[in-house]
N, C-alpha and C positions, 0 to 999 in steps of 0.2 A: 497460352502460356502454361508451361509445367514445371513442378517442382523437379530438375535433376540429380539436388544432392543436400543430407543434410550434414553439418556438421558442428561437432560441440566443441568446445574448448573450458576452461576456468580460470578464472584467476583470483589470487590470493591474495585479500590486500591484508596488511596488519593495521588496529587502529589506532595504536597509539597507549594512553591509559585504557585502563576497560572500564567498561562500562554499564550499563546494566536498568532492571528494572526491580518493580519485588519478586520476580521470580529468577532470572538469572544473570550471570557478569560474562563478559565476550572481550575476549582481547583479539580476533582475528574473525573475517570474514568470507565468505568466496563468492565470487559471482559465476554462476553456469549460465556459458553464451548458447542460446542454440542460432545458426543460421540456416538458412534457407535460398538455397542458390536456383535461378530458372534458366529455361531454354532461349531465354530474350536478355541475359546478363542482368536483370536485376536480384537483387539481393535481399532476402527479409532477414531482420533481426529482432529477437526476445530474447530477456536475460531473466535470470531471476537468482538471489541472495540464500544461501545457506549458512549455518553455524556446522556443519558435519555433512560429513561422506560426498563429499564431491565427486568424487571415484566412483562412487556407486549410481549417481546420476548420469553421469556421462556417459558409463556403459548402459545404462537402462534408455538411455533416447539412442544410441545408435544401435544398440544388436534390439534393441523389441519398438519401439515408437518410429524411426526412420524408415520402416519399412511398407508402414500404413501411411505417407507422408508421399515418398518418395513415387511419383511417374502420376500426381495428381495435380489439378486446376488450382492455384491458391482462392481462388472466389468458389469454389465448394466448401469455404468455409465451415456449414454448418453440417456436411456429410463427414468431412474431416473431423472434427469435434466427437460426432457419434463414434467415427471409427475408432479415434483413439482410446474414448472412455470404454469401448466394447473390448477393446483391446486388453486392457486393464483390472475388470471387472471382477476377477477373481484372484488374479496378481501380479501386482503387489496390495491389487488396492484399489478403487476406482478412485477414494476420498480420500486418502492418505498420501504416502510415500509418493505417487505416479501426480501427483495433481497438479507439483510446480513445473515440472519440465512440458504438459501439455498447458499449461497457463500459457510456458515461452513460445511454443510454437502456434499457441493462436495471436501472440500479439505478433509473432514474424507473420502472420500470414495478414493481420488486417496491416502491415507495415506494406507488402507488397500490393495491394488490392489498391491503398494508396497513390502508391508509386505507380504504379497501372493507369491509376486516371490522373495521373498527374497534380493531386492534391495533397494538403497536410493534412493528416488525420483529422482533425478537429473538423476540418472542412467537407472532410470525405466523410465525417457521421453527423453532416446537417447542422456543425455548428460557425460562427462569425467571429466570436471573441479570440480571438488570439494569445491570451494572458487568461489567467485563471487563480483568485488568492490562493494564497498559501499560510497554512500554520508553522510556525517553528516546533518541533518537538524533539526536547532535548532529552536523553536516556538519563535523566539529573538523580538517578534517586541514591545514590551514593553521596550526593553534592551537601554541603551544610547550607546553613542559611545564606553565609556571607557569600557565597560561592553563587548560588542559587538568583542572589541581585546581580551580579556582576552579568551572569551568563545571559540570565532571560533582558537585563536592561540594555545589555548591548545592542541585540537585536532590537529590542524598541528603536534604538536611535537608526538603526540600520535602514526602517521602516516597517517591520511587521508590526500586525494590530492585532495577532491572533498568536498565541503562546499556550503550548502544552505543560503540564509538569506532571511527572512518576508520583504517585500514594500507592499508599500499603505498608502492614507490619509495625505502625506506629499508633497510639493513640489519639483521638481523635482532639484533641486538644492539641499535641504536634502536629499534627496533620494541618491543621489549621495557621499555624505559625509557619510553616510554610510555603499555606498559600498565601498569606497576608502578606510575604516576603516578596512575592513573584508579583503579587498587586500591585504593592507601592513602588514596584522597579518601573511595571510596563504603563501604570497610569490606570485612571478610570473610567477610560471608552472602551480598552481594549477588551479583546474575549480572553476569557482565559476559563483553560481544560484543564482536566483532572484525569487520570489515566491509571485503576489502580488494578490494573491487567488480573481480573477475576479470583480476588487477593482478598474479596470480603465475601460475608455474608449478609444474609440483607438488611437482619436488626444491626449490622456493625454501617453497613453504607448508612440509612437512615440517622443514625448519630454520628457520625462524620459530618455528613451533610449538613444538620442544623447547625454543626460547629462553624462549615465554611460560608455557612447563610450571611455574615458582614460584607463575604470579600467579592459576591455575584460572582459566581461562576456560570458560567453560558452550559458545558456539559460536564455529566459522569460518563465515563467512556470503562465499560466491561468492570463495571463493580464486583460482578459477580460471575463464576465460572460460564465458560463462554455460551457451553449445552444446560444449562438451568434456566431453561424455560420458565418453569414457575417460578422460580426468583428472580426474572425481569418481571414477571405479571405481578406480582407481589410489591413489587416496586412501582410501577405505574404510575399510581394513585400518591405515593405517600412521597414524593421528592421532585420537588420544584426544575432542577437544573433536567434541561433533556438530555436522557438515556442513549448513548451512541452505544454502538458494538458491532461482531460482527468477521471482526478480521482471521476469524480461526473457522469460519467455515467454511466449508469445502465446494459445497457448492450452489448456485444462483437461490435455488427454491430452496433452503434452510433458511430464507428471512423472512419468511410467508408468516412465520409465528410469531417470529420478534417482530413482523410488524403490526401484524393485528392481536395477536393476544397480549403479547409484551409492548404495545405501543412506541416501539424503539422511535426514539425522537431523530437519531441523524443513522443512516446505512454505513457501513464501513467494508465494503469488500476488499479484500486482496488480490489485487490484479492476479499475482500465480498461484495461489489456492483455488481463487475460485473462478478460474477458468478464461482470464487473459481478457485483452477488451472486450469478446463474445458474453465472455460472462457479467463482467463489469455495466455492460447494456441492458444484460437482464434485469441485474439489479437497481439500476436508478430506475427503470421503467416500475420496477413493485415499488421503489421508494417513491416516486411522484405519485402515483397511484394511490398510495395512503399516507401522503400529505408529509410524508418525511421528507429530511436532503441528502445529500449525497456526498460524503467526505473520505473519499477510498483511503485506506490504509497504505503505507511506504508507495516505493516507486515510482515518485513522483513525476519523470519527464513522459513517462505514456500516459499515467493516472491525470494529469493536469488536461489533453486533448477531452479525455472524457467528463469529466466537471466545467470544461471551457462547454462542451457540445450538447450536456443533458441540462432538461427544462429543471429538474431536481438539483443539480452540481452545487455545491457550495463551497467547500473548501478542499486542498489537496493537502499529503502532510508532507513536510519539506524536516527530516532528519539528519544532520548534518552527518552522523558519524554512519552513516548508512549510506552516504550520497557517493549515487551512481557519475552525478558528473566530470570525477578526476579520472572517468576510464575511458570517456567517451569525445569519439569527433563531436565537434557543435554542438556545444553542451547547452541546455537550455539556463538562459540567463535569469537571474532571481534580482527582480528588484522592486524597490519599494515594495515587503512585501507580497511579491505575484511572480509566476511562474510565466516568463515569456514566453511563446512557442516558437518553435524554429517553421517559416514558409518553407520549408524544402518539403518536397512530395515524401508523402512517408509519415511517421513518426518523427525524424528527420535526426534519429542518431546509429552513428555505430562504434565498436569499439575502437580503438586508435592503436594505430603499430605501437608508438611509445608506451602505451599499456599493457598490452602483448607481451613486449619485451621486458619490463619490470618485472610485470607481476605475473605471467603467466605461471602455472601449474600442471607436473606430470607427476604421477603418483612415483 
């Protein structure tokens, strides 16, 4: 089998209100499709989500990345990875700009390696589970309190046990009144996260924390700037809830310190940051490895194969106003909940004509 052709495409979806964290608000989104077409007709697919320059991806995988792609084995997987990051290397970037669109083309390539042996991912990386939980996480931090019960209680009754909410920018006595808000919505078995997207410092996270010490929160997720090392090690010791992070770096071995020196309590990779399911594998293997779990960042319908498959897996995040499912064939289904997987060989999704036709995008 050989790669004959790659091709990108995007599409624009709008979201509606915007929405936001403590650092920024988004009223529109794109998703850049890469596929991957072979000499036996099957087809890989990887996407991956931007806020900007869609343009500029799309010509960056077909005039410089399609060319170290194209008239190779999809199962040389990891010579293709080298190629493209070699490719890369000096520009735009090995860790930057270049690092989502080779995310897409390594989840199309484990999407066809799938489809080659005729299994679903999950199965084809040695794992049984079919389903895989999921967290709700909603972009709430604009939301008020009353707003904040409605949103996260819904979902309770929907079935989820695990509910995220946005901190930051507020005192830590607020901060708190908002988690108590999200507590008493979802109930007291549920887990519930804190997300204050590297928005504090660490004597500010430590007094947050003891403030939210009533409402048990399970994690702090990126308290502090995502490259301060020594401000997860600083942390370690002095806050009860486990330390997740993770989602802004670039690549597999940046978690080697947050887990051993920063004892980062849950991994959080980004499938297209940091290097598509290839990379996603390296990192639960260093998160099992030092007793972490494994709760990959967005992207939920490939992210869930890999948390159903690794001995590390725990949770997936499932963000509604981010969800890849209104664009794709056989979307995977959410319930009670968990992240179904589709048995179709593969990943087991691809875009849909009727999403092509909405939403597609040409500069």
């Amino acid at each position: 089998m050989r790669i004959t052709d790659v091709e990108t495409s995007v599409l624009r979806i709008p979201t509606g209100d915007a929405f936001g964290d403590a650092r920024a608000t988004v009223s529109e989104r794109f998703w850049v499709v890469v596929e991957l077409d072979t000499d036996v007709g099957l087809r890989g697919t990887g996407w991956f989500g931007t806020w900007r320059v869609p343009d500029l991806y799309r010509e960056f995988v077909d005039g410089t990345l399609a060319e170290v792609v194209v008239d190779r084995d999809p199962f040389e997987t990891g010579a293709i990875r080298a190629a493209t990051r070699e490719k890369t290397q000096y520009y735009p970037g090995e860790v930057g700009f270049s690092a989502p669109p080779r995310g897409a083309i390594d989840v199309a390539l484990w999407d066809l390696k799938a489809k080659a042996a005729d299994q679903p991912l999950y199965r084809f990386l040695g794992g049984d589970e079919p389903s895989a939980r999921a967290y709700v996480s909603r972009l709430d931090a604009r939301r008020d309190e009353a707003d904040l019960a409605t949103l996260h209680g819904d979902y309770a009754d929907a079935g989820f046990t695990a509910f995220k909410t946005k901190l930051g920018g507020r005192s830590p006595s607020a901060e708190a009144a908002r988690v108590e808000t999200v507590r008493e919505a979802v109930g007291p078995d549920a887990d519930v996260l804190v997300d204050a997207n590297g928005s504090w410092t660490v004597d500010e996270t430590v007094r947050t924390l003891d403030r939210l010490e009533p409402h048990d929160v399970t994690w702090v997720e990126e308290p502090v700037p995502a490259y301060d090392i020594e401000g997860y090690c600083r942390l370690a010791d002095r806050v009860r809830p486990a330390v997740a992070g993770g989602e802004m770096l670039y690549r597999p071995e940046r978690f080697a310190d947050l887990l051993t020196r920063g004892r980062l309590g849950v991994a959080q990779p980004d499938l297209a940051r940091c290097g598509g399911v290839s990379g996603l594998l390296d990192v639960a293997r260093l998160a099992e490895s030092h007793g972490a779990r494994l709760a990959p960042h967005v992207y939920y319908p490939v992210a869930a194969h890999l948390v159903s498959a690794a001995p590390s897996g725990w949770l997936v995040e499932y963000i509604p106003e981010y969800d890849a499912g209104d664009v794709l064939e056989n979307a995977p289904r959410i319930e009670d909940g968990r992240v179904h997987l589709s048995e179709a060989p593969g990943h087991g999704y691809a875009v849909s004509d009727d999403a092509r036709a909405e939403y597609g995008y040409e500069t």
